[in-house]
C-alpha positions in Angstrom: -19.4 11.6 15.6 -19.0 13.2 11.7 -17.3 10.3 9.6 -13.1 12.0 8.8 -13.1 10.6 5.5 -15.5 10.3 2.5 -17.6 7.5 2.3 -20.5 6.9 0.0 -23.7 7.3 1.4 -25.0 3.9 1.8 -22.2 3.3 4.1 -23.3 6.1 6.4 -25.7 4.4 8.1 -23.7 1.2 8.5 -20.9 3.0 9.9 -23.7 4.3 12.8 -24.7 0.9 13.8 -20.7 0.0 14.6 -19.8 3.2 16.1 -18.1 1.5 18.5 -15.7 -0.4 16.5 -14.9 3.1 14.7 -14.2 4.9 18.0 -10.7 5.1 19.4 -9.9 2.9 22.2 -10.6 4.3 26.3 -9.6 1.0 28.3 -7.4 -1.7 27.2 -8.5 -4.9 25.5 -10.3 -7.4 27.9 -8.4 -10.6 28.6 -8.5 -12.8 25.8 -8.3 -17.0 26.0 -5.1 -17.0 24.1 -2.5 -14.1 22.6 -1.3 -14.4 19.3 2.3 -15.1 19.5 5.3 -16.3 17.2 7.2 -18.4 19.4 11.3 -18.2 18.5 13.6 -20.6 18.8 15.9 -20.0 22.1 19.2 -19.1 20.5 17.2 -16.6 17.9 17.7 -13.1 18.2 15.7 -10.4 18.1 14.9 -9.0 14.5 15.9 -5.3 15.1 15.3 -3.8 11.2 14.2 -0.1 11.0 10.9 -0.2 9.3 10.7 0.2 5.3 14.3 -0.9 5.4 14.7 -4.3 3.4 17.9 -6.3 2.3 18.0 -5.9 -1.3 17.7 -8.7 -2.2 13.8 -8.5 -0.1 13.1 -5.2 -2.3 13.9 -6.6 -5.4 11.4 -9.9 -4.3 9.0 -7.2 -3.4 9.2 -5.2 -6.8 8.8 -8.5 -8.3 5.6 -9.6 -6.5 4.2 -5.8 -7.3 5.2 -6.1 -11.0 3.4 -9.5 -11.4 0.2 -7.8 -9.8 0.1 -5.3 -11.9 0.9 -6.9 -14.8 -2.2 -9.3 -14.9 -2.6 -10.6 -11.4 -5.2 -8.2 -10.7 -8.3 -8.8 -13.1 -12.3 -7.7 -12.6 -13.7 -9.3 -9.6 -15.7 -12.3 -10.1 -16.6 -12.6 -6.3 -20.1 -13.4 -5.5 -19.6 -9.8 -3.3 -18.8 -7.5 -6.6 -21.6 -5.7 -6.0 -22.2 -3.0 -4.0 -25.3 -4.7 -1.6 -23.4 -7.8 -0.9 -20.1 -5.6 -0.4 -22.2 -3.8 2.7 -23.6 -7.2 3.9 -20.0 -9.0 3.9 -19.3 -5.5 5.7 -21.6 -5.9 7.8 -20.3 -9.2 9.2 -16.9 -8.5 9.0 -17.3 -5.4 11.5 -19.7 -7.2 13.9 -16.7 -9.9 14.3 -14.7 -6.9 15.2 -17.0 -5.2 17.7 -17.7 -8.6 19.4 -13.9 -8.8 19.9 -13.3 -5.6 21.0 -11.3 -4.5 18.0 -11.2 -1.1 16.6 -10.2 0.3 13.4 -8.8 3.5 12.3 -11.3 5.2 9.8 -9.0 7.4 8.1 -7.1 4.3 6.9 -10.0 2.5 5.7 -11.4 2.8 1.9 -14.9 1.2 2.1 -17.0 1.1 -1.4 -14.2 3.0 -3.3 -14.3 2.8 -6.9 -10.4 3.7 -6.9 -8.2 2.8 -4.3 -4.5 4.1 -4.3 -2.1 1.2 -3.2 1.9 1.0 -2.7 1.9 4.2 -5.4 0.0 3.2 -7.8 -4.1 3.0 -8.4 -6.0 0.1 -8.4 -9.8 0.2 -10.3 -11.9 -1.8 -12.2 -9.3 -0.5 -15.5 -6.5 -2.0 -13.6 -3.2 -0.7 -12.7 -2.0 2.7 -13.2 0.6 4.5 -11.9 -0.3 7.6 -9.1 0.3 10.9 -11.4 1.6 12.8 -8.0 4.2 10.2 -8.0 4.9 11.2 -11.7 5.2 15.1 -10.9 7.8 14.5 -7.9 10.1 12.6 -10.6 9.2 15.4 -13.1 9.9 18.5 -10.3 13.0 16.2 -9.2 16.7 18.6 -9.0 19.2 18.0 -11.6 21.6 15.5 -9.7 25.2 17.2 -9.0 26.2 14.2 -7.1 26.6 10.6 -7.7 25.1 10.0 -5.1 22.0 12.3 -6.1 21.6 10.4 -9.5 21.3 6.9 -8.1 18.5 8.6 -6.1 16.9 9.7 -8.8 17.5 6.5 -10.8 16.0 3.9 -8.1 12.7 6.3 -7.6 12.6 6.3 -12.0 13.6 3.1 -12.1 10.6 1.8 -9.9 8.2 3.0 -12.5 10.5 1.2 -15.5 7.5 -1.0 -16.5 5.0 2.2 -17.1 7.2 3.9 -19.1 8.1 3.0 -23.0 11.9 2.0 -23.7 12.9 3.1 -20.1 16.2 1.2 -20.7 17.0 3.3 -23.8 15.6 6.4 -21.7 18.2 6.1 -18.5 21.1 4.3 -20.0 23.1 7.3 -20.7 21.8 8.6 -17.0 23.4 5.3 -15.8 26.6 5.1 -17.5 27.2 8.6 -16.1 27.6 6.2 -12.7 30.6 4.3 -14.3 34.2 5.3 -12.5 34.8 9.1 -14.0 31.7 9.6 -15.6 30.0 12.0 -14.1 30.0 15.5 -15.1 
């Protein structure tokens, strides 16, 4: 089987020895002792939430939390496994847990000795946090707004990327009090 995605080379050969775990599934999982499971309390209902749909008070918690990583959270790895070797032996165990549990993973979502990994829209390397410039030219290519309705669009996506970008506040606020009662034009 010819690897989907790009891999440095020393990974190659790894990826042969755990073929198996890299192969998609062609029986179901054997019995296992126990099944993970979240037990509810009795009168609990079922959580029926679309996915990527969050209260906002859960997306502004989760801006937060990406803010603070990427402003200082995420510094150079001092792990005893920064270096590329003991990243492929750590590897190495890691995927022979996974074959002697029968679990599988899905290659083309995997990033294995990556110098730059793109994460939640931004990039993550050893020079920190930057934003994804394809996320830049959407905002840039984005339709002059001839709604409301259109502008708050456009303000939430620019407004994700506030902290990138110098004086955003100054930037937007005459985009923003175009939202006030009558404004718009």
């Amino acid at each position: 089987m010819e690897l989907e995605v790009e891999v440095p080379i020393d990974l190659r050969g790894l990826s042969g020895r755990f073929f198996k775990v890299i192969e998609d599934p062609k029986t179901l999982p054997p019995s296992r002792e126990f099944y993970h499971r979240i037990p509810l309390k009795e009168e609990a209902k079922l959580i029926n939430v679309g996915p990527y749909r969050y209260a906002y008070y859960q997306k502004t918690e989760f801006e937060k939390q990406v803010n603070e990583m990427a402003n200082g959270l995420i510094h150079p790895s001092t792990s005893p496994f920064s270096n590329i070797e003991d990243h492929l032996e750590q590897l190495e165990v890691i995927l022979g847990v996974l074959l002697d549990n029968y679990f599988y993973i899905k290659l083309s979502k995997c990033a294995f000795g990556q110098k730059e990994i793109e994460y939640l829209g931004h990039l993550i390397s050893r020079e920190g946090v930057k934003v994804d410039s394809r996320k830049i030219e959407v905002i840039v290519a984005w339709p002059k707004p001839k709604t409301i309705t259109e502008l708050r669009s456009f303000l939430g996506v620019t407004g994700y990327y506030r902290k990138f970008v110098k004086d955003y506040t100054s930037i937007e606020r005459p985009l923003t009090n175009m939202i006030k009662k009558n404004n718009f034009v």
